[in-house]
Each structure stands twice: as C-alpha cells, then as structure tokens.
N, CA, C and O atoms as a CHARMM CRD file, in Angstrom:
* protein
*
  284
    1    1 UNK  N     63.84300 -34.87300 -73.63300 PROA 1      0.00000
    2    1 UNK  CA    62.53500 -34.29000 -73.71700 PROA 1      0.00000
    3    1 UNK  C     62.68600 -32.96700 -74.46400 PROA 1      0.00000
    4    1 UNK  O     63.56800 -32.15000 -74.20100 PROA 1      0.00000
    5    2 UNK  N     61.54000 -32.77700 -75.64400 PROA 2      0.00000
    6    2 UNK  CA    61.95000 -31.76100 -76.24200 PROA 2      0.00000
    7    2 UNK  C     60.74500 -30.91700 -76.24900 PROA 2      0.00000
    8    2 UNK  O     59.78900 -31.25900 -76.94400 PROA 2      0.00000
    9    3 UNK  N     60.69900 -29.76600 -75.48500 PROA 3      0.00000
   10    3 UNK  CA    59.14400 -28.62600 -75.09500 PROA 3      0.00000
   11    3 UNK  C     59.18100 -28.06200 -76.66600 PROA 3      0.00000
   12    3 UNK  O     60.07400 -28.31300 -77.47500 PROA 3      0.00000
   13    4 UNK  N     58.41500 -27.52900 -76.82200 PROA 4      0.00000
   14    4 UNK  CA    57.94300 -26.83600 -77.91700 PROA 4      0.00000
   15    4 UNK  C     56.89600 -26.32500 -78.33300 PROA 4      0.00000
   16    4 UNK  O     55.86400 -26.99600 -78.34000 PROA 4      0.00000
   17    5 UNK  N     56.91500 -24.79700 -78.85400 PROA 5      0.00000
   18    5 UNK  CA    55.74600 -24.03900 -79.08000 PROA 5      0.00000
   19    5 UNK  C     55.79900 -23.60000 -80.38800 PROA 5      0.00000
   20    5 UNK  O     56.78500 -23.00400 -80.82100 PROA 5      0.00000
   21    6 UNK  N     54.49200 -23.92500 -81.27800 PROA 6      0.00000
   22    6 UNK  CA    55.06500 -23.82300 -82.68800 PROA 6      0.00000
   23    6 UNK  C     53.14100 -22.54900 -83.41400 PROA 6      0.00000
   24    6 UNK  O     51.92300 -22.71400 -83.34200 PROA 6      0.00000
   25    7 UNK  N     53.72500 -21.87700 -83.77300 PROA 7      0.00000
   26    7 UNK  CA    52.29100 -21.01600 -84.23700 PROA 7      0.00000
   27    7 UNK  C     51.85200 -21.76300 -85.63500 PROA 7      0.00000
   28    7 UNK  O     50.75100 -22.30900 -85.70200 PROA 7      0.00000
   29    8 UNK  N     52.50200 -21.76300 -86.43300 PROA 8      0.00000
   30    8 UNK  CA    52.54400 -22.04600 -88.02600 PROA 8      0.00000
   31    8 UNK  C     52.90500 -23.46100 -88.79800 PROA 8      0.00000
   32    8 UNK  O     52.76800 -23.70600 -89.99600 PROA 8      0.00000
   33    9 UNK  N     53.68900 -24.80000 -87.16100 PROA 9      0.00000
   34    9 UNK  CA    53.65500 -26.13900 -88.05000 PROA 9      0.00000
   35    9 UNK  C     55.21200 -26.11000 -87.86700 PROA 9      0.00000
   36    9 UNK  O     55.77500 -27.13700 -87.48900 PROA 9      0.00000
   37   10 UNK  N     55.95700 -24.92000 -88.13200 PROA 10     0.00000
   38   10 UNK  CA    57.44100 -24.99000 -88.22200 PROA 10     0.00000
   39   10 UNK  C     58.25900 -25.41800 -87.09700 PROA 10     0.00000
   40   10 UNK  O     59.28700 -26.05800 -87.31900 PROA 10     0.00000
   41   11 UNK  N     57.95800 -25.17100 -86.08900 PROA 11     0.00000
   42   11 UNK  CA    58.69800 -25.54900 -85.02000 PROA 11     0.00000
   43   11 UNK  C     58.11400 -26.94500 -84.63800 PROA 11     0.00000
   44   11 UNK  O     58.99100 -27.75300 -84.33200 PROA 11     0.00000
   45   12 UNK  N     57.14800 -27.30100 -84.59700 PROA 12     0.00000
   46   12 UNK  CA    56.97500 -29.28000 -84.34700 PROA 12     0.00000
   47   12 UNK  C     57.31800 -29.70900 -85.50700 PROA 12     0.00000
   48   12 UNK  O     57.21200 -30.93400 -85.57600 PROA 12     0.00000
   49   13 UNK  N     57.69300 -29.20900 -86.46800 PROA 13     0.00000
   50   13 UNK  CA    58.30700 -29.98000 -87.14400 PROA 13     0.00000
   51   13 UNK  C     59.67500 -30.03100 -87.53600 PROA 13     0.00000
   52   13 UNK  O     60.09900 -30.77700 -88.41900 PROA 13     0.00000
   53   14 UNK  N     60.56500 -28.99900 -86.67600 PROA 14     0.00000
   54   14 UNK  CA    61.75100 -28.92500 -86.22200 PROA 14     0.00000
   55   14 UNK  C     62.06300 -30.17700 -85.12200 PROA 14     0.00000
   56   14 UNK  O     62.71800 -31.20200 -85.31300 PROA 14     0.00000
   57   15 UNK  N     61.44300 -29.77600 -84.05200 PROA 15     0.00000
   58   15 UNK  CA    61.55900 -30.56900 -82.79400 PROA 15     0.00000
   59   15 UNK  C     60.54500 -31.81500 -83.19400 PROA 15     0.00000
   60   15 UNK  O     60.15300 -32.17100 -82.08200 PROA 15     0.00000
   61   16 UNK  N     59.92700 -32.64600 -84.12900 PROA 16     0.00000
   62   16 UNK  CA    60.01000 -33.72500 -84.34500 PROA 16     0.00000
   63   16 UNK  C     61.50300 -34.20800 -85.14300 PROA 16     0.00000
   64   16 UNK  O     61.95500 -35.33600 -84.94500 PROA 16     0.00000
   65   17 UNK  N     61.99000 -33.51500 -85.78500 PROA 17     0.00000
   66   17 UNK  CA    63.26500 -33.99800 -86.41600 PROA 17     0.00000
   67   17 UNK  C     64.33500 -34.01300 -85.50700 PROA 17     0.00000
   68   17 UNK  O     64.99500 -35.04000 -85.65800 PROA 17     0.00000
   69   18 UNK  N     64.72200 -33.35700 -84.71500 PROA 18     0.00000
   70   18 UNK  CA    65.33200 -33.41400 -83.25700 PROA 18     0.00000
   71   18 UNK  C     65.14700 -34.47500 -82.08300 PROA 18     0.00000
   72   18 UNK  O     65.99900 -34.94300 -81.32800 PROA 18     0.00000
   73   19 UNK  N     63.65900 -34.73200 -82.16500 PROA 19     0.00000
   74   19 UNK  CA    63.42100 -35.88200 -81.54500 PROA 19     0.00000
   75   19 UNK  C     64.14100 -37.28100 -82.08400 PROA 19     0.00000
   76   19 UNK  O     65.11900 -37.81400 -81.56000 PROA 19     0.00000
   77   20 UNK  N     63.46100 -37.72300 -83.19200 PROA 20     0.00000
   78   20 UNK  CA    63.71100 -38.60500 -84.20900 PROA 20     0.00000
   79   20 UNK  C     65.52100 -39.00400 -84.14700 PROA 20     0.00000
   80   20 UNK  O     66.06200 -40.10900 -84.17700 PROA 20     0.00000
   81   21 UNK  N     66.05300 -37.79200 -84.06300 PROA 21     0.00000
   82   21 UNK  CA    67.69700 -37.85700 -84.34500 PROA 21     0.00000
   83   21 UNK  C     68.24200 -38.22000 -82.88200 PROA 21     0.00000
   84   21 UNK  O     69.40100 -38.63400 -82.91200 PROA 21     0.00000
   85   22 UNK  N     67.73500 -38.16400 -81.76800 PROA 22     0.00000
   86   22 UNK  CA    67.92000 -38.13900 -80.60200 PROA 22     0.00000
   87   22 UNK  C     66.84200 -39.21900 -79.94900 PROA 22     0.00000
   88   22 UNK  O     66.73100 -39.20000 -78.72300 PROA 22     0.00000
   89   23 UNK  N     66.34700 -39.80100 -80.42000 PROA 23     0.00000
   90   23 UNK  CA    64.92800 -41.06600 -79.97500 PROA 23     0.00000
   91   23 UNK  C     64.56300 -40.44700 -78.57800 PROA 23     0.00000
   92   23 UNK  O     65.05600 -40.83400 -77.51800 PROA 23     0.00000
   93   24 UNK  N     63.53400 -39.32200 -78.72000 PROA 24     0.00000
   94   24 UNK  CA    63.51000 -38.33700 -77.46300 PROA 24     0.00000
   95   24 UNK  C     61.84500 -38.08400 -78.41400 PROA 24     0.00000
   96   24 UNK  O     61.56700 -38.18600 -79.60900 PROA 24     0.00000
   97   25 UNK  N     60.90500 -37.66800 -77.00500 PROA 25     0.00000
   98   25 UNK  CA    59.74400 -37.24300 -77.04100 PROA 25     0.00000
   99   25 UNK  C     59.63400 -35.97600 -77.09900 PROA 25     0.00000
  100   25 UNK  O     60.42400 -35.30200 -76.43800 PROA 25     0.00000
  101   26 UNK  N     58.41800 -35.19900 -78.07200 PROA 26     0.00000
  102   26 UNK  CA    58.07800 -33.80000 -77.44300 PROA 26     0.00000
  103   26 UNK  C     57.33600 -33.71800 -77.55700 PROA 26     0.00000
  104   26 UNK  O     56.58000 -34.30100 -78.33400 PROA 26     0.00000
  105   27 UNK  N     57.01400 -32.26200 -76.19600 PROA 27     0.00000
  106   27 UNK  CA    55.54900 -32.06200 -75.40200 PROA 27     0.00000
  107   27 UNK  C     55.98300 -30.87000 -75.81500 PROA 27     0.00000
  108   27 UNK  O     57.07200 -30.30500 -75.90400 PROA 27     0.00000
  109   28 UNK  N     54.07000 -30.45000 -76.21200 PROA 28     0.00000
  110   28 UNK  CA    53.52900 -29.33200 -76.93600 PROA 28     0.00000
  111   28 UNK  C     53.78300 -28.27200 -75.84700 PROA 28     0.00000
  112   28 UNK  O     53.57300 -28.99800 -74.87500 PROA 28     0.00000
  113   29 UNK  N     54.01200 -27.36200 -75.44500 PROA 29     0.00000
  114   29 UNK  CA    54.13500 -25.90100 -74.38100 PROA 29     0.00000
  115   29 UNK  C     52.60300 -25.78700 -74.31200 PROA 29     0.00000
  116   29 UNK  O     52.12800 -25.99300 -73.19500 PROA 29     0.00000
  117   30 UNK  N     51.98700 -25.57800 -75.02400 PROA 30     0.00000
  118   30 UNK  CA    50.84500 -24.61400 -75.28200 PROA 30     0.00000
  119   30 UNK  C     49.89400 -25.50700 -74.33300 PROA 30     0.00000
  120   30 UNK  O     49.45000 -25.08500 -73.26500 PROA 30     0.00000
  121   31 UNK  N     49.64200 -26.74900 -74.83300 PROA 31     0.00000
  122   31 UNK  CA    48.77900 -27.96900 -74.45200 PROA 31     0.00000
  123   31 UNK  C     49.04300 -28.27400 -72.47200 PROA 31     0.00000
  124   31 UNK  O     48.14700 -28.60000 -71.69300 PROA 31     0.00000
  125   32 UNK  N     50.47900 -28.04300 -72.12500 PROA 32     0.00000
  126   32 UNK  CA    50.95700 -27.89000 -70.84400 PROA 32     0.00000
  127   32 UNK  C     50.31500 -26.70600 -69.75300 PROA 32     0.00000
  128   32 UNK  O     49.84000 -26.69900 -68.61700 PROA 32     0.00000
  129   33 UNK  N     50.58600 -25.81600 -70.73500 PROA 33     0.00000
  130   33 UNK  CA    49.63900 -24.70600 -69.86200 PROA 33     0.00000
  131   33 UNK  C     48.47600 -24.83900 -70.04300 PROA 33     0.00000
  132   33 UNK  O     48.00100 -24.22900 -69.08500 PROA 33     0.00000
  133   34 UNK  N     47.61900 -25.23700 -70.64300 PROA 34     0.00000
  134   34 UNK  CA    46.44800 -25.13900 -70.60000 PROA 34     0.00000
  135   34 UNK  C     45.82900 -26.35500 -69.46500 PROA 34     0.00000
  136   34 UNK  O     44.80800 -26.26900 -68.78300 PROA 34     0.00000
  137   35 UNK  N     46.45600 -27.07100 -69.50400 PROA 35     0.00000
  138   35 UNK  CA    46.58500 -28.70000 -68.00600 PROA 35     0.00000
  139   35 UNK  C     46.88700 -27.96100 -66.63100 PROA 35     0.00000
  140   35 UNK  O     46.78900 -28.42700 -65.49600 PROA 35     0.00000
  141   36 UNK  N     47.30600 -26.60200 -67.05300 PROA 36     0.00000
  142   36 UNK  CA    48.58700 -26.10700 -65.41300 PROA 36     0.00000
  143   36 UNK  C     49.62100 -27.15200 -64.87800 PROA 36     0.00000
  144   36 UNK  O     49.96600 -27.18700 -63.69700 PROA 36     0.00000
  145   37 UNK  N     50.16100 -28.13500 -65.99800 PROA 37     0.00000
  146   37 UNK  CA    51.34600 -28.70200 -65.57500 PROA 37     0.00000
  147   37 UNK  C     52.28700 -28.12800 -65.58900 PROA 37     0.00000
  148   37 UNK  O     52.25400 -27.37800 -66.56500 PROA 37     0.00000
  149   38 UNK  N     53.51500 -27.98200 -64.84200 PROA 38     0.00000
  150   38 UNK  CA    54.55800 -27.44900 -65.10300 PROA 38     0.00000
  151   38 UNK  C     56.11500 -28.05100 -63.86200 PROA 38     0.00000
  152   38 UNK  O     57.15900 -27.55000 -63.44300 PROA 38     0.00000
  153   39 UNK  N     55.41700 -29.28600 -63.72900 PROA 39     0.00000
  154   39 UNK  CA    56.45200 -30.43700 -62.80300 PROA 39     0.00000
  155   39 UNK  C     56.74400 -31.78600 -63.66100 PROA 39     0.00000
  156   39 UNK  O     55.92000 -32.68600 -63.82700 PROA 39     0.00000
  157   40 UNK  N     57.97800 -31.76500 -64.14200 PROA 40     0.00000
  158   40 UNK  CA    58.97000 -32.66800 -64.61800 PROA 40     0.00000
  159   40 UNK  C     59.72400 -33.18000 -64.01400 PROA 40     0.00000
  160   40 UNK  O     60.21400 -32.43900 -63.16200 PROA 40     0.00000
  161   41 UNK  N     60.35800 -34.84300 -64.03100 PROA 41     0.00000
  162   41 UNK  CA    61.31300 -35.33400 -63.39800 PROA 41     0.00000
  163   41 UNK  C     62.05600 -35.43600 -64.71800 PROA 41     0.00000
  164   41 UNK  O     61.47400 -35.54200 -65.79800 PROA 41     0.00000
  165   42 UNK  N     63.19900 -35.40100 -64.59000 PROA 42     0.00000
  166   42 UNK  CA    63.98200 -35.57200 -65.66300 PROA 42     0.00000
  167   42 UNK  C     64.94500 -36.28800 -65.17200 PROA 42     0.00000
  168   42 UNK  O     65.48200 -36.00000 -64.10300 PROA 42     0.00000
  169   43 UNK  N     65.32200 -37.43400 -65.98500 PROA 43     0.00000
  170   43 UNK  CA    66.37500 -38.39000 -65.55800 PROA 43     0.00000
  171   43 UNK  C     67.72900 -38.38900 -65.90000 PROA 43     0.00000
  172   43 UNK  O     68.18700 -37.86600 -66.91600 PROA 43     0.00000
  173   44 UNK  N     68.63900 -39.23400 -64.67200 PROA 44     0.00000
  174   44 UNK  CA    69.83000 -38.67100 -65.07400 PROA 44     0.00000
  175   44 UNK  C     70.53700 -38.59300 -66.16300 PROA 44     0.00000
  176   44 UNK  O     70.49100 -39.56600 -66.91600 PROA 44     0.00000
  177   45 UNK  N     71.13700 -37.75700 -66.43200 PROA 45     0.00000
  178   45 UNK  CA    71.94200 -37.79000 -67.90400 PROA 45     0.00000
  179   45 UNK  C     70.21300 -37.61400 -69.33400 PROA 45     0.00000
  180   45 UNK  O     69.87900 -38.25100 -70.33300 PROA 45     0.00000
  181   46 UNK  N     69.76600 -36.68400 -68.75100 PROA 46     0.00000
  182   46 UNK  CA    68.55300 -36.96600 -70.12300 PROA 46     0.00000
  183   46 UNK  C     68.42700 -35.14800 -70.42300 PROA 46     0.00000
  184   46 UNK  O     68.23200 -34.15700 -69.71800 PROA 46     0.00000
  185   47 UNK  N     68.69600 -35.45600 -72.06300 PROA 47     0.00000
  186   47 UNK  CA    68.52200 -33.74200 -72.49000 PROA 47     0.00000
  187   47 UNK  C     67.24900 -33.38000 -72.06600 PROA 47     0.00000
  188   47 UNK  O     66.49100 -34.31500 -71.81200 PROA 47     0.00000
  189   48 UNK  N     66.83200 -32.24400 -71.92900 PROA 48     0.00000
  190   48 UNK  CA    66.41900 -31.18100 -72.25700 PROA 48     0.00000
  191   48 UNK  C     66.19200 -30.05000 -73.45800 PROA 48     0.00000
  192   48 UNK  O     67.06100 -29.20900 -73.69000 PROA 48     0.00000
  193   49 UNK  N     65.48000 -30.08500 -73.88100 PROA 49     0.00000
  194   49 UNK  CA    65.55000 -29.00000 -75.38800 PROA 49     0.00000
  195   49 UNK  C     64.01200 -27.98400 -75.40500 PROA 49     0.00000
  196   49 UNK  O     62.90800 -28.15100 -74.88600 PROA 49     0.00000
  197   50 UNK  N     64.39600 -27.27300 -75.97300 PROA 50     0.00000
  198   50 UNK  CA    63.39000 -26.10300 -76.58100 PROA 50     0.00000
  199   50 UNK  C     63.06200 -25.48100 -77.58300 PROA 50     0.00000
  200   50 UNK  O     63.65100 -24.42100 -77.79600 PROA 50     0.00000
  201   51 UNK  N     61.91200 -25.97800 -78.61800 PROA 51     0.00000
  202   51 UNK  CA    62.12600 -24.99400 -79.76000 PROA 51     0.00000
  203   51 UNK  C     61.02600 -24.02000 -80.02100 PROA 51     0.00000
  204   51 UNK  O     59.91000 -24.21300 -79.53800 PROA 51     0.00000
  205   52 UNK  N     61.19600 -23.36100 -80.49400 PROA 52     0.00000
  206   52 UNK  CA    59.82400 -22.45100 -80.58600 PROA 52     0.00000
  207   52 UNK  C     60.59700 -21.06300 -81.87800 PROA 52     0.00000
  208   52 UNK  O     61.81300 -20.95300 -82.03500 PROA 52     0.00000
  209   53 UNK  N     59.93700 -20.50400 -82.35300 PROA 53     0.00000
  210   53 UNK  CA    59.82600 -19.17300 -82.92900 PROA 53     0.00000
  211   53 UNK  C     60.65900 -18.46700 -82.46200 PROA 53     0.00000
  212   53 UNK  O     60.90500 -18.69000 -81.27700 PROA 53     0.00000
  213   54 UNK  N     61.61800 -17.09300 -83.29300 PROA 54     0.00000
  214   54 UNK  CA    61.79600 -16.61500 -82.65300 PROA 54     0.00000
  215   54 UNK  C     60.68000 -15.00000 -83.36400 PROA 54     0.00000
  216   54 UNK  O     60.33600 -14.74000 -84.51700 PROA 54     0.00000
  217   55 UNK  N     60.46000 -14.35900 -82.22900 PROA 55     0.00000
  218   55 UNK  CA    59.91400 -12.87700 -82.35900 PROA 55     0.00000
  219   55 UNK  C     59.96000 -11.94800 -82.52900 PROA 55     0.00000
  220   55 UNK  O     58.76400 -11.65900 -82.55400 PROA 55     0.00000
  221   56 UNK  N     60.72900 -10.65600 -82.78000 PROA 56     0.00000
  222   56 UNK  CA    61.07500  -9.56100 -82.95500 PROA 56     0.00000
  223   56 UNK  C     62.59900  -9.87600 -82.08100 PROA 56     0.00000
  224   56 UNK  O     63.06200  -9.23700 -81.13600 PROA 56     0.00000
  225   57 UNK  N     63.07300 -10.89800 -82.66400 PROA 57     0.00000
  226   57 UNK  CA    64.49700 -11.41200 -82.09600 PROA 57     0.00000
  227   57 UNK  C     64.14200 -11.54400 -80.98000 PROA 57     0.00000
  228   57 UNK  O     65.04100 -11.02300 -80.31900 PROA 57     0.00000
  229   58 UNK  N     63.05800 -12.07800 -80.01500 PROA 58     0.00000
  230   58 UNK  CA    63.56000 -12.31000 -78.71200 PROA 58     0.00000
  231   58 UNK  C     62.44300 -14.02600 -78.52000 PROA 58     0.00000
  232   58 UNK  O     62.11100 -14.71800 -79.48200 PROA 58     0.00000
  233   59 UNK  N     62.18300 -14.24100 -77.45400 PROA 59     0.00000
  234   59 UNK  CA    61.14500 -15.61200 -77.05000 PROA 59     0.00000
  235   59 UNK  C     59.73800 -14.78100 -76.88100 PROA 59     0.00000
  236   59 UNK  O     59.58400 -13.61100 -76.53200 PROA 59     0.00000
  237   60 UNK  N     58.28700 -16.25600 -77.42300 PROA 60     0.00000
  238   60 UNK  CA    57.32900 -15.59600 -77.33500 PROA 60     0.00000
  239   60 UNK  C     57.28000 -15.95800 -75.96000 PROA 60     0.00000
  240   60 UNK  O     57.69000 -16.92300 -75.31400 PROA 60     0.00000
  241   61 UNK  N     56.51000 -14.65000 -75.63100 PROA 61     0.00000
  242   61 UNK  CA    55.67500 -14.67000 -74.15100 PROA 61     0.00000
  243   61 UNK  C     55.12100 -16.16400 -73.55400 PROA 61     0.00000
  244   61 UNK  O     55.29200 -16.55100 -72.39800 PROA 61     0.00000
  245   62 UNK  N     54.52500 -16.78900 -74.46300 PROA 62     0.00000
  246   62 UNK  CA    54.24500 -18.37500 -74.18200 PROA 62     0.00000
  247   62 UNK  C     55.29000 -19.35100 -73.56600 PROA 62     0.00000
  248   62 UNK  O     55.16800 -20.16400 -72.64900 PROA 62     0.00000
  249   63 UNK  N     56.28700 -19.04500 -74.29700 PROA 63     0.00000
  250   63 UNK  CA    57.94800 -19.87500 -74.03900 PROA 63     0.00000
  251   63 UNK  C     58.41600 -19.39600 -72.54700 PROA 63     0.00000
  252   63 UNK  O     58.84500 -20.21500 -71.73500 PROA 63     0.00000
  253   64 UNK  N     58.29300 -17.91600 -72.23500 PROA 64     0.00000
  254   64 UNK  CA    59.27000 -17.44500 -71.39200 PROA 64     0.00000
  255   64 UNK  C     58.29300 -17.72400 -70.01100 PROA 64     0.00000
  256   64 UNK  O     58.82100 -18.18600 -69.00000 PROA 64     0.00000
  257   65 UNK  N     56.73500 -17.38900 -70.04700 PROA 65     0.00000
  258   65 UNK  CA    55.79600 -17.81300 -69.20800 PROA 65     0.00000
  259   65 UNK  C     56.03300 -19.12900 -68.65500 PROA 65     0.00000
  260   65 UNK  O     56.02300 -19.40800 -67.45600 PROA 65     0.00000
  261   66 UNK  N     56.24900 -19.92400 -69.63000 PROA 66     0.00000
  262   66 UNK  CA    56.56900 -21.75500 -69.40100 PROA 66     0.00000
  263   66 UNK  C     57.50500 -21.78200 -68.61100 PROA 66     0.00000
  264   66 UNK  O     57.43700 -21.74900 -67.38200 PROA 66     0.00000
  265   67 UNK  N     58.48800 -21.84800 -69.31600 PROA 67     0.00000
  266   67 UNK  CA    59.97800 -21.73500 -68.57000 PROA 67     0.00000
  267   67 UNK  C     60.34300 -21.23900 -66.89800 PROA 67     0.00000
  268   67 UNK  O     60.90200 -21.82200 -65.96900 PROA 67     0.00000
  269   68 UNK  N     59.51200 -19.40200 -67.09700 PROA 68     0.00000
  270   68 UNK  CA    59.49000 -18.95500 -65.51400 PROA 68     0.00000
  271   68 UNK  C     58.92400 -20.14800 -64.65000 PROA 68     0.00000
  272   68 UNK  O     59.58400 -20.44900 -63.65600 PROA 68     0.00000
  273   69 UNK  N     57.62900 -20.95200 -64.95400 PROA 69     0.00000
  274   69 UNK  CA    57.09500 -21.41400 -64.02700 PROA 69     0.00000
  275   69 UNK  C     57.67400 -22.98400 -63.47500 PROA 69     0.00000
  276   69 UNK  O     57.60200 -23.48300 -62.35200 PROA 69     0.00000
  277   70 UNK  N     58.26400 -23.51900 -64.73900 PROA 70     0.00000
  278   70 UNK  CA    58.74300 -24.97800 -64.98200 PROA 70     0.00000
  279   70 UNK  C     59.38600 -25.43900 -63.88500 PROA 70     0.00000
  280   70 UNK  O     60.31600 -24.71500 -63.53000 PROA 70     0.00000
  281   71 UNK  N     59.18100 -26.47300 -63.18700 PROA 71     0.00000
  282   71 UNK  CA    59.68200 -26.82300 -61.71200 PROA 71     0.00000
  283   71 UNK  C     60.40500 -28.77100 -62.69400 PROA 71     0.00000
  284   71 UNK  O     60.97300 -29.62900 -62.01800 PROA 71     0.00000
C-alpha cells in the first residue's frame, strides 16, 4: 500500500510508478482525511510506503498529521 500526498501531480505520479513496479495500490492522504479514515489492516509480509513532497527539507503538515493519527 502506497499513501501519498501530492500538491502539483509529482508525487502520484511517483507513487503510481512505485505501485506499478511493486503491483501495489495507492491511497490519496488528502482524500483519507477528509473521510476521517485513518484504520488499516495491513497484511502479513505487505509493504507499506509514503510519498509526498518534500518542504523546506522537512514533511508537509498533511503527511505528518496522517501518520500521527494512522492506527
């Protein structure tokens, strides 16, 4: 499963090529919070990934918000 938050097109279209190379799905960040989902089962042995922007060298607020809450 590959999360991802993209402002400009660049990052879903990172993490679609990541997907593709890995036959793995990704879910939009942005579209998640706006549902208030933030409960995943993840199965055994199954990646995990994250892509998004980076910001004045660090994660946007959107990413790190997600993440804190992600169960």
């Amino acid at each position: 499963m590959i999360f991802y938050f993209t402002g400009t097109g660049n990052s879903l279209y990172a993490a679609d090529k990541i997907a593709k190379i890995l036959d793995d799905k990704v879910v939009d960040i942005s579209a998640l919070l706006k549902q208030g989902k933030n409960v995943f089962r993840i199965g055994h042995k199954e990646t995990v990934g994250f892509v998004f922007p980076v910001y004045y060298g660090g994660m946007p607020t959107v990413v790190r918000d997600f993440i804190s809450t992600l169960r």
